[in-house]
N, C-alpha and C positions, 0 to 999 in steps of 0.2 A: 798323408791324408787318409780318410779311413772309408774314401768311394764319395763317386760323384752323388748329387740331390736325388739322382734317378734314381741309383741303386739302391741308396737309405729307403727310400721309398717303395721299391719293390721290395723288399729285403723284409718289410715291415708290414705289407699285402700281406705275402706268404705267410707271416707270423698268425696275423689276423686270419686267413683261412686256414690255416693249421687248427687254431682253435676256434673255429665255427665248427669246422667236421666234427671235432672231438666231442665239442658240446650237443649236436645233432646227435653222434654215437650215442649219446648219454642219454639223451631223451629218448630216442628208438628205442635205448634198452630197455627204461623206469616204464615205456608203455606197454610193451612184451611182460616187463612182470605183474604191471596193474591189472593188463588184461588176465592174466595166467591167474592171479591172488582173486580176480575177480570171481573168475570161473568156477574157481575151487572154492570160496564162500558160497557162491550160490549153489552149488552140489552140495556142501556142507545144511544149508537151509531148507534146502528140500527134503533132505533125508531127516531131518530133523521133525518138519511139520507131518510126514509120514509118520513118523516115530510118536509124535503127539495125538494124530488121529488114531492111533490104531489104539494110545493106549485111552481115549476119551472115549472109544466104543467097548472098551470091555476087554481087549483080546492080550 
């Protein structure tokens, strides 16, 4: 027999917490880069309208 009802059952928790964590993992990352891609467009955007204002005054 391949384990008591219990064990199937624990055996199959773990499984299921095993890939919550992982998928959590996943999301904390995908947020760490949105936040990071984010930061870095809007420094990108900024320097940009600088760039446009200075060349709309002449300089």
């Amino acid at each position: 027999m391949a384990g008591s009802s219990s064990d199937r059952i624990e055996k199959a928790l773990a499984r299921i917490e095993a890939a919550a964590a992982a998928r959590a993992f996943t999301t904390a990352k995908l947020v760490r880069r949105h936040t990071l891609l984010r930061e870095r467009i809007e420094d990108a955007v900024t320097s940009l309208d600088a760039l446009i204002a200075r060349e709309g005054k002449g300089e």
